[in-house]
C-alpha positions in Angstrom: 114.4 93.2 134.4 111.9 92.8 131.5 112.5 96.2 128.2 109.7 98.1 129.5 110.7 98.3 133.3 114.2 99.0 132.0 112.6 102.0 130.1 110.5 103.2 133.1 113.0 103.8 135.2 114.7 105.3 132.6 112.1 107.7 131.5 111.6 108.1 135.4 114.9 110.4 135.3 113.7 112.5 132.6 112.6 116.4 133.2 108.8 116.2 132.6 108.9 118.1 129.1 111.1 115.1 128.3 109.1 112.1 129.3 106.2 113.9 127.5 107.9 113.6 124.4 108.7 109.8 125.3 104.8 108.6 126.1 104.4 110.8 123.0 106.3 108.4 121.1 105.1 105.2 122.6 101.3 106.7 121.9 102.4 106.8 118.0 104.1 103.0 118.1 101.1 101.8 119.3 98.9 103.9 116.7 101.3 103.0 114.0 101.6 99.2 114.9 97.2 99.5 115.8 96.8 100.4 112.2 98.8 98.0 110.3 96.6 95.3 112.3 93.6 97.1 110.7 95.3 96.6 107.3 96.1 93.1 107.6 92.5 92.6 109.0 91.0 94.3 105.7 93.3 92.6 103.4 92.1 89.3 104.7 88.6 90.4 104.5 88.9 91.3 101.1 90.7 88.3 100.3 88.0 85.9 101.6 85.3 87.7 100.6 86.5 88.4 97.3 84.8 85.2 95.4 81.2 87.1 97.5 81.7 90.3 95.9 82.9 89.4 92.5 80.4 87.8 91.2 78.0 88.9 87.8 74.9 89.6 90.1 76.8 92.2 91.8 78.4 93.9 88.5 75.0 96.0 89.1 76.1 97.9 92.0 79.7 98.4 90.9 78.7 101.9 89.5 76.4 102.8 92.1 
């Protein structure tokens, strides 16, 4: 029995208020763990990307 069916048929037991609250806290795992992906994805961006940007053509439109 794999984590996730082990919590389903835990949750399965639960009043409904309850289970609520549990897909409530899965929903923000998955935002939480979603936006650390976009992170990493803007930090590599910004990494690669970097030797683009920073470059004395572009000083012009640092201010802009």
């Amino acid at each position: 029995m794999t984590t996730a069916d082990t919590v389903y048929e835990q949750v399965k037991t639960l009043p409904e208020a309850l289970a609520r609250e549990v897909l409530d806290f899965v929903v923000f795992l998955r935002e939480r763990r979603d936006r650390g992906e976009w992170r990493d994805l803007m930090a590599a961006q910004a990494a690669s990307l970097a030797p683009v940007w920073d470059t004395a053509e572009d000083k012009v439109w640092d201010n802009a």
